[in-house]
C-alpha positions in Angstrom: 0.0 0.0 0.0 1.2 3.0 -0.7 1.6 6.5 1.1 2.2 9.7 0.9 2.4 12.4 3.7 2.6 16.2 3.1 2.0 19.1 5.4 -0.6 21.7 3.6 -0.3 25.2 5.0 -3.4 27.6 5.2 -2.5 30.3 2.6 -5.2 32.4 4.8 -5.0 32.9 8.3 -5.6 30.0 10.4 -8.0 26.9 10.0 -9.9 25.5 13.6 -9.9 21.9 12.5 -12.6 20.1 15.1 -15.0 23.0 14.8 -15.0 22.9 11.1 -15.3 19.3 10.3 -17.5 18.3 13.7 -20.6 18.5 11.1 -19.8 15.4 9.8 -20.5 13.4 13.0 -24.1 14.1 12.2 -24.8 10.9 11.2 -23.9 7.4 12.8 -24.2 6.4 9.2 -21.8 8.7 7.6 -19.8 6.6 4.8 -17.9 9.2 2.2 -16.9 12.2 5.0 -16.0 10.5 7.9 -14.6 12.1 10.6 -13.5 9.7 13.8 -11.0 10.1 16.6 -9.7 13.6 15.3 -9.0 12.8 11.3 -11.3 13.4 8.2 -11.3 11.0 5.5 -12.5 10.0 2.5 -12.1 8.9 -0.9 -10.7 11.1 -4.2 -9.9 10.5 -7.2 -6.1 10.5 -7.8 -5.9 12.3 -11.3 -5.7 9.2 -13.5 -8.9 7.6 -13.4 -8.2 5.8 -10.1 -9.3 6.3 -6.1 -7.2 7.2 -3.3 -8.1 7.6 0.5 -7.5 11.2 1.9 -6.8 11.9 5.5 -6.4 15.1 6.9 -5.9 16.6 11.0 -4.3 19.4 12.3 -0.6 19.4 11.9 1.4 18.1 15.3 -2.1 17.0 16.6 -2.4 20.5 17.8 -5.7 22.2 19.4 -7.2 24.9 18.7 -6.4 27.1 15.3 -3.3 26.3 13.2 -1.9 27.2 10.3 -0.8 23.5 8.7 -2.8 20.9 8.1 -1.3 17.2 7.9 -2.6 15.6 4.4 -2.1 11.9 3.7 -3.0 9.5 1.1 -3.4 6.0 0.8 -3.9 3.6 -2.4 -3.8 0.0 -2.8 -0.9 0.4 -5.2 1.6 2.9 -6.5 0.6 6.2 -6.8 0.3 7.8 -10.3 1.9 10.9 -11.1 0.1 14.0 -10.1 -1.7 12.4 -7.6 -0.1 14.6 -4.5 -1.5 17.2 -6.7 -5.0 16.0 -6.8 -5.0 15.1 -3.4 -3.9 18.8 -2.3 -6.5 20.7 -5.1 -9.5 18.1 -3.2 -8.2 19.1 0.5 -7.9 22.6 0.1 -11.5 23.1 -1.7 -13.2 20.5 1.0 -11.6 22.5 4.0 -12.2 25.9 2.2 -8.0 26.6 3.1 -7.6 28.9 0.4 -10.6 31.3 1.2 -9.5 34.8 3.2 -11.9 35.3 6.2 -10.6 39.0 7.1 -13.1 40.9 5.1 -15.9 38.7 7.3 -14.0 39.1 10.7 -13.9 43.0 9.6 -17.6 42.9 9.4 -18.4 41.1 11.9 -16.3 42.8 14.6 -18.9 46.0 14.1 -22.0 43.4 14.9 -22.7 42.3 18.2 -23.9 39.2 18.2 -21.0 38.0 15.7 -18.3 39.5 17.6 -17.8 37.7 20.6 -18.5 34.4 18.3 -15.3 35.1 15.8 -12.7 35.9 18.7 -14.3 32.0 20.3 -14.0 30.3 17.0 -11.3 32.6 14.7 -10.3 30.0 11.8 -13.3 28.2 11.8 -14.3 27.8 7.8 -16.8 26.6 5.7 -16.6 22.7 5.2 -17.2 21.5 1.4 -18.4 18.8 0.0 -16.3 17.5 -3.3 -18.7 18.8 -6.1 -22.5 20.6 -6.8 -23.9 17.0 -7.3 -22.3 15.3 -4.0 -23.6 18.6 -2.1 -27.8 18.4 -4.1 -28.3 14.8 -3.4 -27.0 14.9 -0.3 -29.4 18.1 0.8 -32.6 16.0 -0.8 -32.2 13.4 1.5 -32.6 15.6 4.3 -35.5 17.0 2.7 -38.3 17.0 5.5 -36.3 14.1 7.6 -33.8 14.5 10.4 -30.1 13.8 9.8 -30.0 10.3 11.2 -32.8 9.4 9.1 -31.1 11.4 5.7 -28.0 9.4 6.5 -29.3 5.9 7.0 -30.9 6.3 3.5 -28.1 8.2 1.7 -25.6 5.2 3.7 -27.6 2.1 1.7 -27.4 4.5 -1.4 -23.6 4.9 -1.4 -22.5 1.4 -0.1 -25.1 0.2 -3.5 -23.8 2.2 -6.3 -21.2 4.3 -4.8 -16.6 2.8 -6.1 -14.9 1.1 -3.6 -11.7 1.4 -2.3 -10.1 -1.6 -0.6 -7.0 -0.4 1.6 -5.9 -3.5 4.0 -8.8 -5.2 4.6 -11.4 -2.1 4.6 -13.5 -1.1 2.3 -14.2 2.8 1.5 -16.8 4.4 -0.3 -16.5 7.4 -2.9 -19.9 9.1 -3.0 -21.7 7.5 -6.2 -21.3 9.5 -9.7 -23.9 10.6 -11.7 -23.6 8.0 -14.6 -24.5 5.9 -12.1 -27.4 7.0 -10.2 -28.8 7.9 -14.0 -29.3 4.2 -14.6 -31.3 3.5 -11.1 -34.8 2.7 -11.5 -36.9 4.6 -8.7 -38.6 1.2 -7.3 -35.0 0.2 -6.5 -34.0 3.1 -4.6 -37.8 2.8 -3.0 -36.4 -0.3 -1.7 -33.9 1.6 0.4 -36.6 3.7 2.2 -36.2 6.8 -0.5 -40.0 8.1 -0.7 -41.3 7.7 -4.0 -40.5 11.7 -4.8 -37.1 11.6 -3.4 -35.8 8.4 -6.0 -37.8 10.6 -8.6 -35.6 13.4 -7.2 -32.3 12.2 -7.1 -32.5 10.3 -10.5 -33.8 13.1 -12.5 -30.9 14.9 -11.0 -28.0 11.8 -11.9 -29.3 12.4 -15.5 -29.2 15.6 -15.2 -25.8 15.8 -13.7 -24.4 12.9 -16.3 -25.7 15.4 -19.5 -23.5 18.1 -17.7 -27.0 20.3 -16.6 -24.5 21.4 -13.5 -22.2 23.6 -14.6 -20.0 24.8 -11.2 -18.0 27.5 -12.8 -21.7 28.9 -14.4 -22.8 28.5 -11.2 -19.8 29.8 -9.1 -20.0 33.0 -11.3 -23.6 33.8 -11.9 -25.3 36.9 -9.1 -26.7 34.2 -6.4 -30.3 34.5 -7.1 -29.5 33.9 -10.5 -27.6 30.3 -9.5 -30.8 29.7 -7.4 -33.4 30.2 -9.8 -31.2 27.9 -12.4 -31.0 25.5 -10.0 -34.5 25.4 -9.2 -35.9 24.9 -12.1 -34.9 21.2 -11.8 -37.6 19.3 -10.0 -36.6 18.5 -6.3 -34.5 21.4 -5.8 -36.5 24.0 -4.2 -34.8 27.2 -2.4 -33.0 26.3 0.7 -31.4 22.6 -1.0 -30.3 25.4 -3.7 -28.7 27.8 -1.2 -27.6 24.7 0.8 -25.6 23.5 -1.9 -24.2 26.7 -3.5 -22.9 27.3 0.3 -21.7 23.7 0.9 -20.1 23.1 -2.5 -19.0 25.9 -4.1 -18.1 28.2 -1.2 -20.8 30.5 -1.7 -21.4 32.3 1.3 -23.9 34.9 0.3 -26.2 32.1 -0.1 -28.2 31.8 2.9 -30.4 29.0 3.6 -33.3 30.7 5.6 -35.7 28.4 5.0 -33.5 25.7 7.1 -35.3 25.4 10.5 -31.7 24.6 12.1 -30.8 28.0 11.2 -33.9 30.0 12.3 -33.8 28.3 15.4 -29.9 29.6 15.7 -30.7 33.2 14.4 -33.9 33.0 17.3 -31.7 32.5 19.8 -28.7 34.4 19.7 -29.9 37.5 18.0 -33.5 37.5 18.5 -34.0 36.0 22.4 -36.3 33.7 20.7 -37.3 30.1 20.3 -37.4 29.9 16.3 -38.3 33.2 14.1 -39.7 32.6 10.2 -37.6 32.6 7.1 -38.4 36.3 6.7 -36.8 37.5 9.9 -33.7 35.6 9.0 -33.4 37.3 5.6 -33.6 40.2 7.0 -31.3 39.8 10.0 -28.8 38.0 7.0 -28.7 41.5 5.4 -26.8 43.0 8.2 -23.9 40.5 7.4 -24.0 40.2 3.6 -22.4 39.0 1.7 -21.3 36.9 4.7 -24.7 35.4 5.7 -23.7 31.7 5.5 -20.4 32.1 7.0 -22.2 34.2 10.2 -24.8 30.9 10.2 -21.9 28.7 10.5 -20.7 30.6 13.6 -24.3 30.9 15.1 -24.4 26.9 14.6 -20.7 26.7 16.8 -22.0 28.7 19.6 -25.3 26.4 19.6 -23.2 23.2 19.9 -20.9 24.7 22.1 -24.4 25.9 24.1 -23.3 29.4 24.8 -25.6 31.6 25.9 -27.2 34.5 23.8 -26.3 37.6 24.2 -30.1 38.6 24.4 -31.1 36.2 26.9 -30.5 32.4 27.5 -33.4 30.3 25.7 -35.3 28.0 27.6 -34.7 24.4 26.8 -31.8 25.1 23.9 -29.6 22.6 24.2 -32.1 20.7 21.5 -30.0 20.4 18.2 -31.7 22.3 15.4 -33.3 20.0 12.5 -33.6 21.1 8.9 -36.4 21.2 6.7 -36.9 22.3 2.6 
């Protein structure tokens, strides 16, 4: 088996690894970003048609925010040229290492319920996952379910149709492509305890997806509402699995997903005193931070898991993790 082992530096600031990544431990079930006993793995593709596992942590094992992140990858055999490459290009865009968080520390210094978050969690960043169709599908099977639930189901998907990559006796997944998922017939995925809409969904997307309908860079560089309403037009992707994914892909951090209920309950609390406002409210409080708003959600979600207690009054009973919705 082979391996390589490279230290990756943060070209920006600093990166707080356990807060960033922690989302992943949302789901017992989690097979293609799995994070367990302080590493993040999963499977990429090494830049010549293969697989190779990719392990990241913070660099010396250290706590707290640091400026080098410790990359390694496996594969059953040698590894082709320009694989440290691909491995490095995946790792940077999944741990969002390359984007400058100054401009939204600036900002957020001048509001108060922000400030005291960024000085707790400086270097926290925006997790990705490896592409738009990874980041859709994964956001429809939370549709209307809880995470455990989205997980389970997404789990049978990816162990089903998703490549394997066999390094000393286990088995790891890569999430499944397109061309793939194109080919699945609905009653199969029913079988897997998809709802009938939700196989339509995410095979209407696979062909979608495999006839290259998802066009990042188009996406990346079109004004947001313009991304949305391009990505909404395909059936299953209403509003908020639209901003989810532009945000959780592509690093778009202007795209706020309001309509989440994880995030109203978050914006209720520690700027509002409140038990859960409507997506209207959080638009509007959102507007204060563009074109930030995601980024300030991700920080609002830290101080939740963290349970820190709102500047505007402690909420009764909030220790509940928020739940998401369409």
């Amino acid at each position: 088996m082979a391996l390589f082992r490279k230290r990756i530096p943060v070209r920006t600031g600093k990166f707080l690894f356990h807060e960033s990544v922690v989302r992943y431990r949302h789901s017992p079930d989690e097979l293609v970003n799995r994070y367990e006993e302080g590493i993040l793995r999963r499977v990429v593709g090494d830049g010549a048609g293969g697989l190779l596992l990719l392990e990241a942590e913070p660099a010396d094992g250290r706590e707290g925010a640091v400026a080098e992140i410790e990359m390694r990858l496996r594969a059953p055999g040698r590894l082709p040229r320009g694989a440290a490459e691909a491995g490095e290009r995946a790792l940077r865009h999944l741990l969002a290492l390359d984007m400058d968080l100054e401009p939204f520390y600036k900002m957020a210094r001048r509001d108060p319920v922000l400030a005291p978050l960024v000085r707790r969690f400086r270097g926290l960043r925006p997790v990705r996952y490896l592409d738009m169709f990874e980041a859709l599908v994964t956001a429809i099977t939370t549709q209307q379910v809880n995470l455990t639930f989205g997980g389970r189901t997404r789990a049978r998907m990816v162990k089903r149709w998703g490549d394997r990559l066999l390094l000393g006796g286990e088995t790891h997944y890569a999430f499944p492509r397109p061309e793939r998922l194109a080919r699945v017939r609905v009653r199969t995925l029913r079988s897997l305890q998809f709802s009938e809409r939700k196989a339509e969904y995410v095979t209407g997307l696979a062909r979608e997806a495999a006839a290259g309908g998802l066009d990042a860079e188009a996406l990346r560089a079109l004004p947001i509402e313009e991304a949305v309403g391009l990505l909404t037009r395909i059936r299953g992707i209403g509003r908020w699995t639209a901003e989810q994914a532009l945000f959780r892909a592509l690093g778009r951090v202007e795209a706020v997903p309001a309509g989440d209920l994880g995030l109203q309950k978050v914006v209720a609390r520690y700027c509002f005193g409140e038990k859960r406002v409507e997506e209207k409210r959080v638009r509007e409080r959102a507007r204060r931070w563009e074109p930030w708003g995601a980024l300030a959600g991700a920080y609002l979600f830290a101080a939740w898991r963290a349970d820190l207690p709102a500047a505007a009054g402690p909420l009764e009973g909030g220790k509940a993790r928020p739940g998401r919705a369409e």
